[in-house]
Each structure stands twice: as structure tokens, then as C-alpha cells.
N, C-alpha and C positions, 0 to 999 in steps of 0.2 A: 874528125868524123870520117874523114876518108878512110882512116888505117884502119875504122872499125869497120869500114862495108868491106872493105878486102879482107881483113877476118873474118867476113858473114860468106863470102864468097868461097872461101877455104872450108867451111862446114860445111858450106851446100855442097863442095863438091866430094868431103868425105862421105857425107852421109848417101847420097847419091851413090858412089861406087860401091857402098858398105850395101843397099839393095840392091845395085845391080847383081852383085857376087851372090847374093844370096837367092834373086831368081834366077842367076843361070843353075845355080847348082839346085835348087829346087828341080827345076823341071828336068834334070837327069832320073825324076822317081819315074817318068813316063817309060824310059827304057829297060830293055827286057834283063833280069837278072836271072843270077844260076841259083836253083830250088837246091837248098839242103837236102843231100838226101836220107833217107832214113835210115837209121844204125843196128845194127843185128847187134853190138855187144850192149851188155848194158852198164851203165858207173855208177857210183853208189851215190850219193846227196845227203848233203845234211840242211833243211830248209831253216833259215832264221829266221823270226816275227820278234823284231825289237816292241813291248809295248807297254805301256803303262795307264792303266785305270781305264782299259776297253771291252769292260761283260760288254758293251752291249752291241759291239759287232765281231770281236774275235773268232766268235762260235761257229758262225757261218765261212769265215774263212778257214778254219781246221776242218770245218767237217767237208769243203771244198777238197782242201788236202787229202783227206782220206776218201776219195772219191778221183785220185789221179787213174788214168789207164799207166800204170806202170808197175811193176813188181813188189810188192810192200816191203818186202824185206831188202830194197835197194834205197828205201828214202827213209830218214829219220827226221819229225819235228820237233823243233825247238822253241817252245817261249820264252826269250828274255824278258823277264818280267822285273821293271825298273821300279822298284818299291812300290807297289801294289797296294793299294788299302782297299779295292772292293772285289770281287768276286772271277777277276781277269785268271789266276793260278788257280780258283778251283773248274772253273770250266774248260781250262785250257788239258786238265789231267782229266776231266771226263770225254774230252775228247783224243785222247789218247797221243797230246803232246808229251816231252819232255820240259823240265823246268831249265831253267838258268839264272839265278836268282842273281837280281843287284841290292845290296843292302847298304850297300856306300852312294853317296850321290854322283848322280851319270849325269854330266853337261848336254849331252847331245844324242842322237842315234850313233854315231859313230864311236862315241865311246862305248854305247852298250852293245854294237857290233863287234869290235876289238877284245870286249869281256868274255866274248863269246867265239873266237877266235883263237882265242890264248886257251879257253877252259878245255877247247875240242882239238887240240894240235897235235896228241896221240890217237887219237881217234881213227879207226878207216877211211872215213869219206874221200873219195875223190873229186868234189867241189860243193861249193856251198852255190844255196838258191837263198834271194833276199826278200822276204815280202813286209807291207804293213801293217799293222793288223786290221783295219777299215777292206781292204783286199779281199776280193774273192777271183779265184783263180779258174780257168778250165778247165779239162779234165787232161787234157793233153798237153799242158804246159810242160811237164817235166820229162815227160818222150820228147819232145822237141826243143826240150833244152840238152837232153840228152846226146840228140842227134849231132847239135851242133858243137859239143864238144869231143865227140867219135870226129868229125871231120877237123878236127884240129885245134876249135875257135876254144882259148883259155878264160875269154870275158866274152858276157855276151847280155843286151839288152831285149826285154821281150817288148810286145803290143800294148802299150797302155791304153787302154778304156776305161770308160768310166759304168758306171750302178748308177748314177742319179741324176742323168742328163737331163730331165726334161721338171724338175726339181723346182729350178730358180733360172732368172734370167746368169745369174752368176752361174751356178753350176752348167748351165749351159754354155755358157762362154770358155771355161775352163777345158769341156769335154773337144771342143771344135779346136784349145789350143793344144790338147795332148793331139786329135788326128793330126793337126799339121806339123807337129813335130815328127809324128809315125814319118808322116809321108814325105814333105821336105824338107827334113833333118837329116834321119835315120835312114830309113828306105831311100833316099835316094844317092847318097853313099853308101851303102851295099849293093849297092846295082852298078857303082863302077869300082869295086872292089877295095872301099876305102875305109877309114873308121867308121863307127858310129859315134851316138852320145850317151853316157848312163844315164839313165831317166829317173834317179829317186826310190823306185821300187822294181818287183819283179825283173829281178835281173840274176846273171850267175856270175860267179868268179870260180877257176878252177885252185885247189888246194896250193897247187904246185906252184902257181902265179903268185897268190899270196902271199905264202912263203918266201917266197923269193925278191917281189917289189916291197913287200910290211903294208900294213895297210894303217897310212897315215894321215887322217883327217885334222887338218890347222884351223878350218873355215866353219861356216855357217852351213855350206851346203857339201857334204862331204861325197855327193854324186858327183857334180863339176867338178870337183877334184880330182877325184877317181879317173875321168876322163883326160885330166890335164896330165897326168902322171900316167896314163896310159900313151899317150900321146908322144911324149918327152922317152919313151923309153919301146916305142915303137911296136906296141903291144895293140894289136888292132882288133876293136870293137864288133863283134857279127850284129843283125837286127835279126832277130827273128820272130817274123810278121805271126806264126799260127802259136805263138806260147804268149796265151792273153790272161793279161790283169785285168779285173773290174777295181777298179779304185773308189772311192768316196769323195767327190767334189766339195770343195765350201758352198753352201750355199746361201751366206751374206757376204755384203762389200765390205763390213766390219774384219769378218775373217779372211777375206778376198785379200783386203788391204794389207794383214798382217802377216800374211804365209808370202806374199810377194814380195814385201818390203825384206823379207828374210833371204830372200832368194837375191834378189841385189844386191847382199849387202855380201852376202856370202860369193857372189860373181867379181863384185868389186876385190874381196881378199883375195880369190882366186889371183887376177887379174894384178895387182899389187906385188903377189910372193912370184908369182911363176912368169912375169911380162920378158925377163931378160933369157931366162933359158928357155922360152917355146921362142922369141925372136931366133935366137943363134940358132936353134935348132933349125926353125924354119929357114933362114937365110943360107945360112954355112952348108948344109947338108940334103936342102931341097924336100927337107919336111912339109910335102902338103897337111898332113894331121896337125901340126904343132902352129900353123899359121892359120889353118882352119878353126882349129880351138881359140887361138888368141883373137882371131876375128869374131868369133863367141861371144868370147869374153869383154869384148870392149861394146857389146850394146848397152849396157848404163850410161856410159858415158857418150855416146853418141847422142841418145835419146836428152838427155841431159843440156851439154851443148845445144844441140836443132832447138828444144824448148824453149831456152836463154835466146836463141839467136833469133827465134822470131816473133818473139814479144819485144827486144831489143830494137827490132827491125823496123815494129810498127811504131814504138813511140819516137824513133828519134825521126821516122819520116811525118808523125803530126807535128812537132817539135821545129822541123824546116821550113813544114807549110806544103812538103809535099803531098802532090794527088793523089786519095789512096780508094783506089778504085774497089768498094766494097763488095761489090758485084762477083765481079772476079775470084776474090779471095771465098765469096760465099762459094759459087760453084767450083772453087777448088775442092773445099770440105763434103760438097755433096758426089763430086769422083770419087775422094776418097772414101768416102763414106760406101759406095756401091761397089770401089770394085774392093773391100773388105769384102765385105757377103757376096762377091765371088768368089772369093779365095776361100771362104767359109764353106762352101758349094761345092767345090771343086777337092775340097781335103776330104769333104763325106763322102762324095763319089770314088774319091781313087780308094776309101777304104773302104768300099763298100757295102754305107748305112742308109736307111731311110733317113731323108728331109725330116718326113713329121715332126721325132721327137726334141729336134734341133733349133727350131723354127724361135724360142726366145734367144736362144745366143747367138743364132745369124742376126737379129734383130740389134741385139746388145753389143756384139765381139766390139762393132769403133770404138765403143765408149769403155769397153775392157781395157783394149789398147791404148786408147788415150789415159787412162787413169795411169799408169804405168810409168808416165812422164815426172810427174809429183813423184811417185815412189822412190822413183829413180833421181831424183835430185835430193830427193833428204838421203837416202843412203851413199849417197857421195858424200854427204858431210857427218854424215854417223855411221860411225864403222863399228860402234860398240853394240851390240843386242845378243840379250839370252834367246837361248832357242824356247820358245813357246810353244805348247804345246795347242793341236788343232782339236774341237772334242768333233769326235764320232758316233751317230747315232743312226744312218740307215742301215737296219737291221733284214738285209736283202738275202734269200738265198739263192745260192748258184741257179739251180734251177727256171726260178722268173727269170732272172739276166739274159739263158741262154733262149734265143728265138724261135732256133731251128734243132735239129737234132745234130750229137755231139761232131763234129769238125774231126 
């Protein structure tokens, strides 16, 4: 029994340094960073919307698109349209997309990104913009993604927001986890000049980057990817806070459950294929990015472990007969319980949102995150899952989303 408390003591004190790292560099998003500044030339874009069987929110995202402040004849869109059988390629053409048809069967977004990659390689564009079709964009997104490719940046992640935050207690919870990602993930590595992270959608890659690294998805989650292989070849990430996504949240735990368990499973392959070369990277050559990222990457398994280790904890201390002072452990749960919904508070403010619409997933976010424990110990032991698709149905246009007048 002893060697196991000294192995519960070695968790505690990973998982401990594992937050500590992560609120100091959190609270670097307080510090002042350098504003991209705006570009006089303009580059051309070719926008990809990988999607499959979405009449019924695609439409509001193209007509988003064609509502950009930028030059029409500098952006082209694209819908990959992944064997379609309802109405997603004729809407897509009366909104004045282009097609990209998949007729062979596509595993993933990533493979029907790479279809589209390959089809457009003669083409002019000078970078592609990625969005999903549930997405609706602002009007300024691709000026300002614009900009931060004039100033150098070859990848770059935009603002994720969400369209349906006040939905569900779930889609609430989901929108408060994309601001803290905004704010201390992303933002707050660019504000000391460091990577960021792809976030899934609304993001850009320049042509030449492309080209150059291939764009090669192995995983489940082929954003993390992207990011580990940015990392590993010292390809540094911009955030740029004013090129904002409206996303579509889940708004059940059924689908909560299953777009999550996706995302671990695809963190864990991350974390499996890449553990040796982001180490050496990070070690041998003083890669903050590549040890940054594997520190990323190793929260399943964290989560995982602490889970085991203190349910383990409790039974073998009934088991001795030791005192287990319930009290205690309740008002652990009720700190952590509160200062969640300040962190929750504190991610609205720095991005600055209204409380209001927030108010069920401050309520919820603990029990978001605790669900996340279970997720995260089955996809340690299943590494096998097709990628599933999410369905999309709030049918939102740009207009309601935006509050104020255009940014």
C-alpha cells in the first residue's frame, strides 16, 4: 500500500505543476500585445467549407461570405460537398459558391480538405481560409486575416464564437470553453510572441506553407495536428482576436459526449505519433512551442490518471479504516466548484461579453469539465472511432449574431 500512496503523490504533483504551467501562462493574456497592423496590399483566398448534408445552415454562412468588407474578386468560395444527398450543392451554387465534389468516400474533414487542396494547386490563391459549414463569419474576417498574412504570419487562427450560447446549458458551456481558449490559450501566447493553437475552424494557412510542410492528417482531430507539425518545424501560429467565427454549439450531452470523446481520442494519437519528436524538439533545442504543445497533449492522460488516483485514494483509505473527513473533501468540491465560475467570468470579461447570455454554462461549465474525466479514460482505451458526424440545425443569420454595428 505504501508504493501506491507514493504513486498517488507523484500524480498529485504532476497534475499540480501541469495547472500551475497553465495559469502562469494563462495570465500572460493580461499583458499588453502588438495590434496587427492593417495591410494596404491585398492577397487573394480561396475559402474552403468541407460539408456534408447542411441545407439547413450552410446558406447563412455563404451569404456571410459574400457580405465580407474585402474586394470580391480577391476571395473565391468553395464547397466541398462530401456525397450530398439533400439540397447542400444546390444552395451552395445559388449562393454563388463553387463546387468540389466528393464522390469517393471521405473518412474525415481532412481528407476532404486535402481533395481540395490537390484540385486547387494550379490555381492563384495565395492562402486558403477554413471554415464549417454551421459557421457564420463577420464581415471583417478576411481583411484581417489578410492583414496578418501582409505582416508575415503563414498560419493563422481566428476568434471562435459561438451563434447559440444561450441555447442549452451544454451549448453554454462549450461557448465559455471556446472564450478560454481565445483568451488563455491563444491570446495569451501572442502577446508574448509565441505560437498559438488551430482551433478546428476559421483559421488560414498560406499556399506556400502548404505546399511546402503537405498537409498531413493521421488523427481524429486533424487541427491538433496541424498545430503539432507547426510546432515541430517552427512554423509560428498568429491569434487574431477581430477575424471572428459564429460556430454552432451541441446542444445535448448526447452530442456533447460524442464530439468530445472524439477530440481525445484524436489528442491521444496526436500524443502517441508525435511524443518523441516534440520531446527532442523541446529538450535538445529549447523549443518552448514543441514542449508547450506536448504539454497540450498530455491532458487525457492527466485527467485520466488524477481520476483513477482519487477514487483509488478513497477506497483504500475506507479499506484501512482510515479517517476520512467528509467535510473537507465536500468543501474542496464547493472551491472548486466557484472558482470554475470565476474563471468562467473572467474569460467573458477579457473577451468582452455580456454575463446575461452565459448565465446556464457558468452555472454548468464544473460539471462540463468533470464529464470530461469518463471521456477521457475510455479514449485511452479506444483508440479506434470513425469520425461522426455532428447534425446542424440553427439556422442564424450574421446579422442577429452581430450586437453592435460592424467592428
Amino acid at each position: 500500500m505504501e508504493v501506491i500512496k507514493e504513486i498517488f503523490k507523484i500524480i498529485d504533483i504532476l497534475t499540480t505543476t501541469y495547472l500551475i504551467y497553465f495559469i502562469i501562462t494563462g495570465l500572460l493574456v493580461l499583458k499588453e500585445n502588438r495590434k496587427i497592423k492593417d495591410a494596404k496590399e491585398k492577397h487573394k483566398f480561396a475559402i474552403l467549407v468541407p460539408a456534408k448534408n447542411e441545407e439547413k445552415v450552410i446558406g447563412n454562412l455563404l451569404k456571410s461570405l459574400n457580405k465580407q468588407e474585402y474586394p470580391k474578386d480577391m476571395y473565391d468560395v468553395y464547397v466541398i460537398a462530401n456525397n450530398c444527398t439533400d439540397n447542400t450543392k444546390k444552395i451552395s451554387l445559388e449562393n454563388n459558391a463553387n463546387l468540389i465534389e466528393c464522390d469517393i468516400r471521405v473518412k474525415s474533414k481532412g481528407d476532404a480538405l486535402r481533395r481540395a487542396f490537390n484540385k486547387l494547386d494550379k490555381e492563384d490563391y495565395e492562402a486558403y481560409i477554413i471554415f464549417d459549414a454551421d459557421n457564420i463569419v463577420h464581415p471583417k474576417f478576411i481583411s484581417k486575416m489578410n492583414n496578418a498574412l501582409e505582416e508575415g504570419y503563414e498560419i493563422a487562427q481566428g476568434f471562435r464564437d459561438s451563434k447559440n450560447v444561450s441555447d442549452t446549458w451544454v451549448s453554454g458551456s462549450y461557448s465559455i470553453h471556446y472564450l478560454i481558449h481565445n483568451a488563455f490559450l491563444n491570446k495569451s501566447r501572442m502577446n508574448i510572441d509565441k505560437s498559438s493553437f488551430v482551433n478546428g475552424t476559421g483559421f488560414m494557412i498560406s499556399k506556400k506553407l502548404l505546399y511546402k510542410r503537405g498537409y498531413k492528417a493521421h488523427t481524429l482531430t486533424e487541427d491538433i495536428e496541424l498545430t503539432v507539425r507547426c510546432a515541430l518545424a517552427e512554423d509560428k501560429i498568429a491569434f487574431v482576436e477581430d477575424a471572428i467565427t459564429y460556430d454552432e454549439q451541441p446542444t445535448t450531452f448526447k452530442e456533447s459526449w460524442k464530439q468530445r470523446k472524439r477530440w481525445s481520442i484524436g489528442t491521444i494519437q496526436c500524443f502517441k505519433i508525435y511524443f518523441t519528436k516534440l520531446f527532442k524538439k523541446g529538450i535538445r533545442e529549447n523549443g518552448f512551442s514543441a514542449l508547450d504543445v506536448l504539454i497540450f497533449l498530455s491532458a487525457p492522460f492527466l485527467q485520466f490518471i488524477s481520476g483513477i488516483s482519487y477514487v483509488s485514494h478513497f477506497i483504500i483509505s475506507i479499506l484501512e479504516g482510515e479517517y476520512i473527513n467528509y467535510g473537507s473533501k465536500l468543501f474542496t468540491l464547493v472551491v472548486w466548484y466557484f472558482v470554475s465560475i470565476l474563471i468562467s467570468i473572467l474569460a467573458i470579461k477579457l473577451n468582452k461579453k455580456h454575463i446575461r447570455p452565459y448565465i446556464k454554462g457558468i452555472a454548468m461549465l464544473p460539471v462540463f469539465l468533470l464529464t470530461w474525466i469518463p471521456i477521457n479514460m475510455i479514449a485511452c482505451f479506444r483508440q479506434k472511432s470513425d469520425w461522426e458526424k455532428i447534425e446542424h440545425t440553427r439556422d442564424v443569420p450574421i446579422e442577429k449574431v452581430l450586437e453592435v454595428d460592424y467592428k
